[in-house]
C-alpha positions in Angstrom: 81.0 72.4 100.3 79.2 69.0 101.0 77.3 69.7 97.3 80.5 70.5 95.8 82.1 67.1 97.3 79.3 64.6 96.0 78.7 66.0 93.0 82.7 65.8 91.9 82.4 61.9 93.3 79.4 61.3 90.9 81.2 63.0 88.0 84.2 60.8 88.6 81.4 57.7 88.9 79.9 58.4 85.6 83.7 58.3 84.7 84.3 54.8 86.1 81.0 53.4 85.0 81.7 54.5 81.5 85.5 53.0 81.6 83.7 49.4 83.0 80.8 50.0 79.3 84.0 50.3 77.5 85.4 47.5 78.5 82.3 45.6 78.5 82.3 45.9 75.2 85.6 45.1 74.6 84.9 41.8 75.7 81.8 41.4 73.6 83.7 42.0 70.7 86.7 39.6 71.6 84.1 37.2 72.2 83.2 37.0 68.8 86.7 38.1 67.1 88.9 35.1 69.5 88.9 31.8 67.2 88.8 29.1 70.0 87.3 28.6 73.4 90.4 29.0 75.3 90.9 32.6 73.9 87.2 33.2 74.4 87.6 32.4 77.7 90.2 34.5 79.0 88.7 37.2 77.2 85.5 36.8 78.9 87.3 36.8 82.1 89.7 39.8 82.2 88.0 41.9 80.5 84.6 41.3 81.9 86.1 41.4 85.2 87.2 44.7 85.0 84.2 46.3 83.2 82.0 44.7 86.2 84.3 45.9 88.8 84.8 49.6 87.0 81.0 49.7 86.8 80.4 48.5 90.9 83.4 50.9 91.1 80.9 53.9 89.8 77.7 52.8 91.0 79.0 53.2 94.4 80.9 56.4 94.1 77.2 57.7 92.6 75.0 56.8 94.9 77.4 56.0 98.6 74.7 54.1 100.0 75.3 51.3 97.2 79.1 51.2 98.0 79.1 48.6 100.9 77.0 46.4 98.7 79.0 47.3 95.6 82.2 46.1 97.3 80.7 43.2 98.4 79.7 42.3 95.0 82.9 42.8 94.0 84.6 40.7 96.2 82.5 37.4 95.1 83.2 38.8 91.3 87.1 39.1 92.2 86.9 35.4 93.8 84.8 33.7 91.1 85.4 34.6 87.9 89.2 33.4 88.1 88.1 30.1 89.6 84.9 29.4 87.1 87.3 30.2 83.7 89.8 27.7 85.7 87.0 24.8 85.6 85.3 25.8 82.1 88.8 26.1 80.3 89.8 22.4 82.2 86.6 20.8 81.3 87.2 21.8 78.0 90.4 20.4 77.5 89.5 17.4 78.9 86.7 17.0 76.9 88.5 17.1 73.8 88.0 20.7 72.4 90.9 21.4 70.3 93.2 24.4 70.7 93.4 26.8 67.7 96.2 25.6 65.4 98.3 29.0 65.7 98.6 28.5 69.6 102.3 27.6 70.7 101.6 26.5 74.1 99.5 23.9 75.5 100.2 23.7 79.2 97.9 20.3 80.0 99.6 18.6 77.3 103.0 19.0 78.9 101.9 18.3 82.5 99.9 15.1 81.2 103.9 14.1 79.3 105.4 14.7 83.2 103.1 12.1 84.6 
């Protein structure tokens, strides 16, 4: 019954580990398809984001020892990513990268017109 119990939770780990390739790759490719850094960014942030945690996700319902550590991981990944595409994206701006001329919205520009 035990047998029967872990190998169903390693099946479904392959399954989440193969979901987090997927999206992994999604990403890669958005990476290169996006056409400015703004884009790029928040394509390298959701989507890697969820590959990562999709692939923690099945590591640690392969092996269970991993699964503290994988959830730990997690959480920094969770907490981070967010926060580092905040600052990159900011710094950007601010340095003068341009936004690509079929966006509508530029969010900085009308907070900098409030001040």
């Amino acid at each position: 019954m035990i047998d029967t119990i872990l190998f169903i939770l390693q099946v479904i780990g392959y399954i989440f580990i193969g979901i987090g390739a997927f999206f992994l790759l999604l990403a890669s490719i958005g990476l290169l398809r996006m056409p400015d850094v703004y884009n790029r960014m928040q394509t390298a942030t959701k989507a890697t984001t969820l590959g990562a945690l999709s692939v923690l996700f099945g590591i640690g319902l392969v092996d269970l020892n991993w699964m503290p550590k994988s959830l730990i991981i997690a959480a920094f990944i969770v907490l981070t990513a967010p926060i580092g595409a905040s600052a990159l994206a900011r710094a950007s701006y601010k340095h003068g990268v341009k936004l690509w001329e079929g966006s509508v919205v530029d969010k900085y520009k009308e907070e900098k017109e409030k001040d």
